[in-house]
Backbone as CSV, one residue per row, in Angstrom:
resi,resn,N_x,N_y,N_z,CA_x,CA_y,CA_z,C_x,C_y,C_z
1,UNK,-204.232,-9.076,-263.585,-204.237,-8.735,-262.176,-205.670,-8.408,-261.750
2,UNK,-206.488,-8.627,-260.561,-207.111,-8.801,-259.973,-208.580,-9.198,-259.953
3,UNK,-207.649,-10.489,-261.315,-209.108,-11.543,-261.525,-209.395,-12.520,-260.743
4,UNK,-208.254,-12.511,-259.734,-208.176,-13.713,-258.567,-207.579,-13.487,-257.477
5,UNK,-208.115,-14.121,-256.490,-208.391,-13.562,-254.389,-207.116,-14.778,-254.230
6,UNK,-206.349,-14.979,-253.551,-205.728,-15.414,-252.809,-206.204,-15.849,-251.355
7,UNK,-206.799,-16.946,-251.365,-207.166,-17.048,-250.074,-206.423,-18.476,-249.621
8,UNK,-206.579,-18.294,-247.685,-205.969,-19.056,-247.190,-206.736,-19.703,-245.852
9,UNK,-206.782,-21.030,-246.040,-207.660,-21.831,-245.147,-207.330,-20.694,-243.782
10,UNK,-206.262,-20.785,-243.347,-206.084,-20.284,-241.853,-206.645,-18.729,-241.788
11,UNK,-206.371,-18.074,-242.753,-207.191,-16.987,-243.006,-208.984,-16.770,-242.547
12,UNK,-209.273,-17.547,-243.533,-210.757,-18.277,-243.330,-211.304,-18.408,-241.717
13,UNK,-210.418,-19.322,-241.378,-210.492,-19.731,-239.876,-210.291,-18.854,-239.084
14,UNK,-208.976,-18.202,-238.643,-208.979,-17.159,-237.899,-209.918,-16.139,-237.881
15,UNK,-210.154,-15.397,-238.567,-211.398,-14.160,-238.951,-212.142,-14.470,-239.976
16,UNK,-213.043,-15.647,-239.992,-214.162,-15.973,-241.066,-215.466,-15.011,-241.536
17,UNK,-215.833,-14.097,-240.675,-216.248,-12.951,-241.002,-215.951,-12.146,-241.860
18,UNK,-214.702,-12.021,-241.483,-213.742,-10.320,-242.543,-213.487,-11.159,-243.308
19,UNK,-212.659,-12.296,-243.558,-212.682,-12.787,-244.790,-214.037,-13.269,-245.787
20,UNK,-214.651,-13.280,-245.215,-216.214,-13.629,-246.136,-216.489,-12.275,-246.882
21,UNK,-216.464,-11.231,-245.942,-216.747,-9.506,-246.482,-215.645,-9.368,-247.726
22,UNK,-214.489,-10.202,-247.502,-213.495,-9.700,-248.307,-213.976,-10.483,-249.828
23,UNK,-214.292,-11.515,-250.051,-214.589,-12.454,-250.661,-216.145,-12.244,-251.578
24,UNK,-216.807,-11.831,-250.574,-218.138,-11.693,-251.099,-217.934,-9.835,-252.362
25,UNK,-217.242,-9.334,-251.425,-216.907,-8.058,-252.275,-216.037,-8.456,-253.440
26,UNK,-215.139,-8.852,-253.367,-214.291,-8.645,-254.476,-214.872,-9.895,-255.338
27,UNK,-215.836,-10.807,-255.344,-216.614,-11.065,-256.216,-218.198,-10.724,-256.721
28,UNK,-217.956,-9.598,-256.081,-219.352,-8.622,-256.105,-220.570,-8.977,-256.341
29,UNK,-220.596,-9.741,-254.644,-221.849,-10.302,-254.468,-222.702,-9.652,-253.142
30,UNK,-223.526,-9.079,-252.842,-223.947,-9.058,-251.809,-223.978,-9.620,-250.458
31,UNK,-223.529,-9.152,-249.632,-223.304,-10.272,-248.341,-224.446,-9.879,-247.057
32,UNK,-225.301,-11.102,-247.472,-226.584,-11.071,-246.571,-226.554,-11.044,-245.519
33,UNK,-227.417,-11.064,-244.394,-227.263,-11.133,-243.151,-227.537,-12.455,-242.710
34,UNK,-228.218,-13.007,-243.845,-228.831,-15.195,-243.903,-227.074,-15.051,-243.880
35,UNK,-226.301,-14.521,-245.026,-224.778,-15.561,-244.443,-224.130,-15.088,-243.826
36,UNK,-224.532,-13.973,-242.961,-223.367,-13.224,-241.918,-223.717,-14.548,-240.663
37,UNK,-225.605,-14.947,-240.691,-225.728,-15.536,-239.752,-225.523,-17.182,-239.668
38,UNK,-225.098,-17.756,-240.994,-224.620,-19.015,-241.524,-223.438,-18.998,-241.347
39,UNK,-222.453,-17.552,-241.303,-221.206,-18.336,-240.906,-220.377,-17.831,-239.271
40,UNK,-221.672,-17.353,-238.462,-221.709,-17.269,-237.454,-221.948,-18.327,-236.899
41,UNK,-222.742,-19.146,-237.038,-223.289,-20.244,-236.159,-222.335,-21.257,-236.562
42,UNK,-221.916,-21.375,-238.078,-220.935,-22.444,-238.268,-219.664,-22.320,-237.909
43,UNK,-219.384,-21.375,-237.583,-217.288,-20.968,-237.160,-217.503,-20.699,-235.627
44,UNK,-218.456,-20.196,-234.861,-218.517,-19.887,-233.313,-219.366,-21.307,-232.425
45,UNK,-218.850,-22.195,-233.029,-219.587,-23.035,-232.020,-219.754,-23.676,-230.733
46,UNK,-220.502,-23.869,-229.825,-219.810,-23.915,-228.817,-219.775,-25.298,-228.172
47,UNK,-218.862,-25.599,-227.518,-218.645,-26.788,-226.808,-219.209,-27.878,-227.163
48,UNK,-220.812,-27.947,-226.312,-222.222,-28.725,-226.999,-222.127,-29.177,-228.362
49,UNK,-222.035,-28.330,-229.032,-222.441,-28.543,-230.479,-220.932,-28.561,-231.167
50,UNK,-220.138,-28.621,-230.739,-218.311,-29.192,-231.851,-218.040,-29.900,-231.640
51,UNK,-219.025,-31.622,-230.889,-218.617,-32.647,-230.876,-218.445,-33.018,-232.410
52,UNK,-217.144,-34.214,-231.969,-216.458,-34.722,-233.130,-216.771,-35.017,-234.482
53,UNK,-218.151,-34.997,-234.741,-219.176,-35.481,-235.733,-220.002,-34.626,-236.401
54,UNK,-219.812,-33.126,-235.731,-221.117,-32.076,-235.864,-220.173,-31.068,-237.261
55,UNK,-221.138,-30.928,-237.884,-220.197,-29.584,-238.575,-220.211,-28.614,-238.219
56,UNK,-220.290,-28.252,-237.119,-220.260,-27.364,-236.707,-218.696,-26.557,-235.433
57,UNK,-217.991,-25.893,-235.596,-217.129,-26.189,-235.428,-216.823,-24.653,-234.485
58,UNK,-215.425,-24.673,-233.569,-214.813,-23.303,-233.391,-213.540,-23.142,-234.535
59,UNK,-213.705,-22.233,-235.009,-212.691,-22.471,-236.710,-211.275,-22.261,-236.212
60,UNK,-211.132,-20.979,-235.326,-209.858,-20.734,-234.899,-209.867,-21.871,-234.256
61,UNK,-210.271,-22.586,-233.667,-208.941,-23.913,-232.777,-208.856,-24.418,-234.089
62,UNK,-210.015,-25.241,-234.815,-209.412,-26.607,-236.008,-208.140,-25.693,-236.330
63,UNK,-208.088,-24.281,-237.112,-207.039,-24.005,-237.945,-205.626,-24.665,-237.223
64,UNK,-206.150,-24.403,-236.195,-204.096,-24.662,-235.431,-204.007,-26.357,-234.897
65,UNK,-204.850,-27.082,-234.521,-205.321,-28.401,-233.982,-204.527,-29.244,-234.949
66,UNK,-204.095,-29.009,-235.598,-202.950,-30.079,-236.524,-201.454,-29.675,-236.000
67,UNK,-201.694,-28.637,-235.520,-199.487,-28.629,-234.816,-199.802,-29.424,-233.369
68,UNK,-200.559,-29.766,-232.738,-200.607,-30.682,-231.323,-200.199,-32.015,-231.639
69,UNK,-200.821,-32.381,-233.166,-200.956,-33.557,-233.649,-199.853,-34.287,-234.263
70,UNK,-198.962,-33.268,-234.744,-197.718,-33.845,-235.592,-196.350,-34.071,-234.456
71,UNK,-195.688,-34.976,-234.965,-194.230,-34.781,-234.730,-193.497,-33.853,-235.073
72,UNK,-192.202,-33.669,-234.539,-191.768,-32.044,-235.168,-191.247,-32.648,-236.604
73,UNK,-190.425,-34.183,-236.422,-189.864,-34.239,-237.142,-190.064,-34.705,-238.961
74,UNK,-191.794,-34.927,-238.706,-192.800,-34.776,-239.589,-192.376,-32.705,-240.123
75,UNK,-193.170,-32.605,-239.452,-192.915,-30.711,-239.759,-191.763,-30.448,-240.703
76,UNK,-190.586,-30.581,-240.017,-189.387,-30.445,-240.416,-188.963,-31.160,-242.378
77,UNK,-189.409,-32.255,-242.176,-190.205,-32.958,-243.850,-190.901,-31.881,-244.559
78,UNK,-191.977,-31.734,-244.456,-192.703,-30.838,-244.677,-191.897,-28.959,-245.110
79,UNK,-191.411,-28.654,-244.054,-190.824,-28.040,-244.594,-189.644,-27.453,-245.373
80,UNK,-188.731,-28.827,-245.473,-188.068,-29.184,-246.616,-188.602,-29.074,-248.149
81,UNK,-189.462,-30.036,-248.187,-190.098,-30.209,-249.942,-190.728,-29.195,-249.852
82,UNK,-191.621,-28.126,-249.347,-192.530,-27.349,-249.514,-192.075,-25.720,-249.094
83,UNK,-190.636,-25.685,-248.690,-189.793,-24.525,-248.252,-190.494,-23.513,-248.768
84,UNK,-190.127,-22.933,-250.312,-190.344,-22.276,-251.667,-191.965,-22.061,-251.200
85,UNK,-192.875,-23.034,-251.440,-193.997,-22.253,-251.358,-194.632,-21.961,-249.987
86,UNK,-194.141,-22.174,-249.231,-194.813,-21.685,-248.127,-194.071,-20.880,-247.867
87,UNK,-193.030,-20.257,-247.588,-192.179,-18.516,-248.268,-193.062,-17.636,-249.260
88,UNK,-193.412,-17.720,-249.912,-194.177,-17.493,-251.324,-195.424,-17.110,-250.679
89,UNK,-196.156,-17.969,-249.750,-197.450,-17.531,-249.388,-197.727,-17.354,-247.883
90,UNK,-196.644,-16.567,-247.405,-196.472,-16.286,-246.191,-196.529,-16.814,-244.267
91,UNK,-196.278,-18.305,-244.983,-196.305,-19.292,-243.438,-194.642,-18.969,-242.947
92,UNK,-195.002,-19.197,-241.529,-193.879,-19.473,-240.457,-193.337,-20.625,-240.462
93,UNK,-192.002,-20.238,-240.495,-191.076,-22.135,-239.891,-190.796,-22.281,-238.970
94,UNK,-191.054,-23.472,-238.512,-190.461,-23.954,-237.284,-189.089,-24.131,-236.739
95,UNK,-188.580,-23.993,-235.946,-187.542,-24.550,-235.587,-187.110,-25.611,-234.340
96,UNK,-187.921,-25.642,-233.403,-187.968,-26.960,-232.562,-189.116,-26.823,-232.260
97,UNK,-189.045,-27.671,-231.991,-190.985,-28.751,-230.738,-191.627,-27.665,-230.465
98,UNK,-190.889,-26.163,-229.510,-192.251,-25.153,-228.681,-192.245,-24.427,-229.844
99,UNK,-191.819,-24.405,-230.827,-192.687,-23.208,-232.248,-193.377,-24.049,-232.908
100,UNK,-193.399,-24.846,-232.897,-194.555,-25.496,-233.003,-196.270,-25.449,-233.117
């Protein structure tokens, strides 16, 4: 027990800050202000600069920008074969098109 972080893309995305603090600590590394300000500029980007090509990105939209994209009835697949672990690691199910 607590030789290993559990992390989660949407995690990442939503609050990429606190999760970096969380990450950088519990592998007890120093967390600079070079990467407070590397993953500021890369997760807050704005408009200008998150064209389609840039790496540079707003993290909270990409995280969710894949439920606009799917069918429900894709989803619904998905959460058939993958029920068990996404229970296990704390995602939401859908149940029609607006939970989505």
């Amino acid at each position: 027990r607590g030789r290993y972080m559990l992390v989660r893309y949407e995690d990442i995305a939503l609050d990429p800050m606190q999760k970096a603090e969380e990450m950088y600590k519990f592998a007890e590394i120093p967390f600079s202000s070079q990467a407070r300000e590397w993953i500021l500029k890369n997760t807050h980007a704005t408009e200008e600069a998150s064209s389609y090509f840039s790496t540079q990105k707003n993290s909270s939209e990409q995280a969710e920008k894949w439920r606009f994209s799917i069918p429900f009835t894709l989803a619904q697949v998905v959460q058939k074969v993958c029920g068990p672990t996404m229970q296990l690691f704390g995602y939401k199910f859908v149940n029609d098109e607006k939970t989505l």
